[in-house]
N, C-alpha and C positions, 0 to 999 in steps of 0.2 A: 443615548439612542435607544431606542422601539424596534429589539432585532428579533426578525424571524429567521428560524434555523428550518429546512425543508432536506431531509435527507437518510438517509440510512443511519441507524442510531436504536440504542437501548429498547426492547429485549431484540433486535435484531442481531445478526453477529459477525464478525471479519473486522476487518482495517478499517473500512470506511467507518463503521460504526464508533470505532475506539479514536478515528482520528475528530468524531462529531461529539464525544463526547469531555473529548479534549480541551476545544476549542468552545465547547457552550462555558463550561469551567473558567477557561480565561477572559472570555468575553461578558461573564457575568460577574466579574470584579467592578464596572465600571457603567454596564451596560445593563436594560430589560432584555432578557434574553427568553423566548421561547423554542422549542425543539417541535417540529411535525413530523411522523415518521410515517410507514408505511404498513396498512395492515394486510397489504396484499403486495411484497416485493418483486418477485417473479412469478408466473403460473409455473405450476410444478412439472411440467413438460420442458420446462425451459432451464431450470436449477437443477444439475447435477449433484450437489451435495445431499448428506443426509438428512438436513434442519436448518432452517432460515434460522432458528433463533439460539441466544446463548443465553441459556438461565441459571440461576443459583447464586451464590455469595459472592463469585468472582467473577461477575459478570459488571460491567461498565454502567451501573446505573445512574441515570439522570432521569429526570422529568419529561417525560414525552407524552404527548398528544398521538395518538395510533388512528390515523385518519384516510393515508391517500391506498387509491388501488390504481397500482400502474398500469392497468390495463382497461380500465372502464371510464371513458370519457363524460359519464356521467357525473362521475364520481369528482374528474379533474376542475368541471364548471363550481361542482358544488365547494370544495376546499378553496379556489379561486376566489368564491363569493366570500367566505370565512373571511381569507386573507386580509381583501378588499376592505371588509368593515371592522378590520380590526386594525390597518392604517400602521403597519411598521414603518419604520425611515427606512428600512435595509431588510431586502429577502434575500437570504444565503442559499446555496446549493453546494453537493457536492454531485460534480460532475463526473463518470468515469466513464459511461458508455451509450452510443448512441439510443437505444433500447427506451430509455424514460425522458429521452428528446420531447417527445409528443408530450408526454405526463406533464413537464415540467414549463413547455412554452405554453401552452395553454393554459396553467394554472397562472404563470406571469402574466398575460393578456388578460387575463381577467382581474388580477391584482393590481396592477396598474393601472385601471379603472379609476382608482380613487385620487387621482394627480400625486401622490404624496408615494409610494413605496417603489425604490430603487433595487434591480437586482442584481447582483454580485454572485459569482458562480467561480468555484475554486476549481480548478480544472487538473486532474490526473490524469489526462488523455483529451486528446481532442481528436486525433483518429486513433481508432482503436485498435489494440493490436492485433485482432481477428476479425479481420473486416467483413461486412456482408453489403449486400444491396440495400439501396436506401438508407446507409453511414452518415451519409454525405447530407443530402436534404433532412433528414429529422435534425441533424445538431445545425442545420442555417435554420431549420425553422427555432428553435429557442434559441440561439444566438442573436438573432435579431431582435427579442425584447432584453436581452441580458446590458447591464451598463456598465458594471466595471468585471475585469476579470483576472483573477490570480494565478498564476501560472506555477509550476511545481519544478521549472525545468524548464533551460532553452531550447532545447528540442519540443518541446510542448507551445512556447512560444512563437516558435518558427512558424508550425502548423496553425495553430490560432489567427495568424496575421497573411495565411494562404486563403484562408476564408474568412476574415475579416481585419482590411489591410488597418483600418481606422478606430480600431476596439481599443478603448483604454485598458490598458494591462500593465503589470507590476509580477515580475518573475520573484518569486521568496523560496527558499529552499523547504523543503518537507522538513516538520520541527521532529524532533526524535521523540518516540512514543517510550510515554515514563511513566506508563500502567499496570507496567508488568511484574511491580516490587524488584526488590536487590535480586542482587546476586547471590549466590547461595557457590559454599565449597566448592570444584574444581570434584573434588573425589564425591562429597557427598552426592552431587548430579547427576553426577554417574552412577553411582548406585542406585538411586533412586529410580535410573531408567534401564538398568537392569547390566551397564557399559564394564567391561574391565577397566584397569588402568592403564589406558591406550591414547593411541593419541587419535583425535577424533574432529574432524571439520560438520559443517551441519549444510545442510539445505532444507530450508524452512518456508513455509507457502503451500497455500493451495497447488497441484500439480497439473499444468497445464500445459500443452506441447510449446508454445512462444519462451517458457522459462526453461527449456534445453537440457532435463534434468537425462535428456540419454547421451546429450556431449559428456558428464559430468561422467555418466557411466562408465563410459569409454574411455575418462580420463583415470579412472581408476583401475579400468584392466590394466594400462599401459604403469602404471603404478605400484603394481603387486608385489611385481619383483625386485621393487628398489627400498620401496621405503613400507614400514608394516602402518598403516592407518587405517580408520573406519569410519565409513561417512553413513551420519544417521539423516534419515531421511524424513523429515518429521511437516505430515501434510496431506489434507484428503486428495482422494484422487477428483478431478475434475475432466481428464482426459483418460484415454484406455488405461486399464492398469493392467491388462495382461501384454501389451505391447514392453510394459517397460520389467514388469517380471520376467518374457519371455529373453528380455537382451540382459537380464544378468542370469540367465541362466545360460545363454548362449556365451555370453564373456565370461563365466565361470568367475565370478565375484563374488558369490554368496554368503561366501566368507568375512567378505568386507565392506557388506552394507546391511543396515539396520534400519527395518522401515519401522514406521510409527504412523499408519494410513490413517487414522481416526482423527476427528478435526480436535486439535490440540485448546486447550481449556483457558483463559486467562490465568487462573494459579499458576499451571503447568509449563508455559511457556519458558519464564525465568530457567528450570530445570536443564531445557534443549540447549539454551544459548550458555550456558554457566558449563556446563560441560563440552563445548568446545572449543577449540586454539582460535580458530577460525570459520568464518563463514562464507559460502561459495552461491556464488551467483551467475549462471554460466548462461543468460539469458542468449535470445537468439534475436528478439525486439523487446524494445521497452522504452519507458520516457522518465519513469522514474521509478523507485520500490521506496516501500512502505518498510521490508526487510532491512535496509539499511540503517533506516532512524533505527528499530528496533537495536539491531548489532550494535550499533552506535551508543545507545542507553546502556547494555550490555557491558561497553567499552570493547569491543571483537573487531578484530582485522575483519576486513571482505576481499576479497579474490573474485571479482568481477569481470564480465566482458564490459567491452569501450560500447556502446549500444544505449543510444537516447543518451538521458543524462546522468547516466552510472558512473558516469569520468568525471562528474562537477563535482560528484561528493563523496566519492573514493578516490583516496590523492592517493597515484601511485607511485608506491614507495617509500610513502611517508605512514597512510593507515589502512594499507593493502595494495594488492596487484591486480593492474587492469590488463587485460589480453583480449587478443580479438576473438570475432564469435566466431561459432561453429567451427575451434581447431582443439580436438580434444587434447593434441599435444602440447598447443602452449600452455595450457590449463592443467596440467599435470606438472608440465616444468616448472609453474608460476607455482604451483602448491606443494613440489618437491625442494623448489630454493627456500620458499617460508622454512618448513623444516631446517635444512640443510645451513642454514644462517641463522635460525636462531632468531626472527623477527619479531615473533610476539611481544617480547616486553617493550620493547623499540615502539614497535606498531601504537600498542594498547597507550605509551607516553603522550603520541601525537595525538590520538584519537581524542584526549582529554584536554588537550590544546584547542582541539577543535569544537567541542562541543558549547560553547556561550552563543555560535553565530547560528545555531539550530534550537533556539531556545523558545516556546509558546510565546513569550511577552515579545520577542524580537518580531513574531510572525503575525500576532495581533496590531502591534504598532505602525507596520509597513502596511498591512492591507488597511488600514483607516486614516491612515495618511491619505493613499490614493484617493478613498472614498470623502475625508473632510476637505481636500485640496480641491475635491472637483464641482463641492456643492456652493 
């Protein structure tokens, strides 16, 4: 197949980029693969972070085309027309927020022009977890040129078929991201990040109020006194960050947490996850993380709340603990039994059982199923 890739990717940088870089990789085993990325992702009023882009050695390089501006509809006719006369079988998307709705159905209406290109859109949300006005209509307006769609998550699913009861779809689990090299020492890690030899859980991600990183706080005041641990907190701010300084300086935690606010590097990452027992996800909404597959490459328990589909891919009790959201206490108790029992090697066993059904080749074969099944 004649595949176009349209979406966040190399030199841009986050998840979506690593998960597009991924997938051009697997899909260009078998397949013409092109990548389209963006030379204008967000206007800079609208991007909290410090750099749209990730450069240097350890950066996810692939072959892109640096073409669309998500904000200038001139710009969307003209990569459309591109599309159109270059005639793939399949236009990919990664889909996560309503925001490049507009960008993305109108570069489809244009593409599809040609009778011949089909579009498929892999979807990490279909509402979003910080909704605003206008959600709703921008994702039906490209929803309605999209033909097949790949879901991340039966929660995602559910929502997909609220606004479109008749969409062909195919739910695949997010494949584990295996870009971040080995593991590295337990002690060395730690050192590296400056850690004694302690015991140490992570929270990992961009820091956004939906990801619950002040339940997590609070799970650690209640925590102090029982068990000695240190949660490193490794992730730019995206939401206030004096809000969440000022409550560990109100819960007097200071002691027991380790920020790392600076967007964390592709080399570096391995470092954060290798140096802890565990990793904590104490979301408040979600449909699925990206942090999981991560862990999961890692081999690391996760200590998750039940919220979207964090419970389809954290078996609880077998490769972490799921507890409900927003209760700081069960999330202290669920990460004072990890200790107290002794789970990690247990955990990390099953975790390795687990990992063939999250595997690229499983995730390219199901989504082309759908797509050869239906032509």
């Amino acid at each position: 197949m004649k595949i176009t890739i349209l979406s966040t990717a190399y030199p841009l940088r986050g998840g979506i980029a690593h998960f597009v870089g991924l997938i051009y990789k697997e899909l260009s085993k078998n397949h013409q693969v092109d990548v389209i990325t963006f030379k204008r992702q967000y206007p800079s009023l609208l991007f909290p972070g410090k750099s749209q882009l990730e450069l240097g050695d350890s950066a996810e390089k692939i072959p892109t085309r640096i073409l669309v501006d998500s904000v200038n509809p001139f710009n969307w006719f003209k990569v459309g027309n591109i599309i159109k006369r270059e005639s793939p079988d399949l236009l990919i998307y990664k889909y996560w927020m309503p925001f490049f709705a507009p960008c993305f159905g109108t570069i489809s209406r244009m593409a599809k022009k040609n009778k011949r290109t089909k579009v498929l859109t892999i979807c990490d949300n279909v509402i979003p977890h910080e909704r605003k006005p206008g959600d709703i209509a921008f994702t039906n307006y490209f929803f309605k040129v999209v033909d097949f769609f790949v879901l991340l998550s039966e929660k995602v699913k559910g929502d997909l078929i609220k606004l479109k009861p008749d969409a062909k779809n195919k739910v695949l689990p997010h494949p584990i991201y295996s870009n971040f090299g080995e593991s590295v020492d337990k002690k060395e890690a730690k050192q590296f990040l400056g850690l004694d030899d302690e015991k140490v859980i992570l929270f990992f991600g961009f820091i956004r109020d939906y990801k619950g990183l002040d339940i997590l706080l609070e799970a650690i005041s209640i925590l102090k006194d029982k068990i000695k641990v240190k949660l490193v907190v490794a992730g730019e701010y995206y939401s206030n960050k004096e809000k969440y300084e000022k409550l560990i300086d109100k819960l007097n935690i200071k002691d027991f947490v380790n920020l790392f606010t600076d967007f964390i590097s592709t080399s570096e990452v391995k470092y954060y996850f290798s140096a802890a027992d565990a990793v904590v996800l104490p979301y408040k909404n979600a449909t699925q993380s990206g942090i999981v597959q991560i862990a999961m490459n890692f081999k690391k328990p996760v200590i998750a709340t039940n919220v979207g589909g964090l419970g389809e891919v954290v078996k609880n009790g077998l490769t972490g603990f799921v507890v409900e959201k927003e209760n700081p206490e069960q999330l202290a108790e669920a990460i004072l039994r990890f200790y107290k029992e002794d789970k990690e090697t247990e955990f990390i066993n099953n975790i390795s059982d687990e990992l063939e059904k999250y595997s690229w080749s499983k995730f390219i074969d199901g989504m082309m199923e759908m797509v050869n099944y239906s032509n």
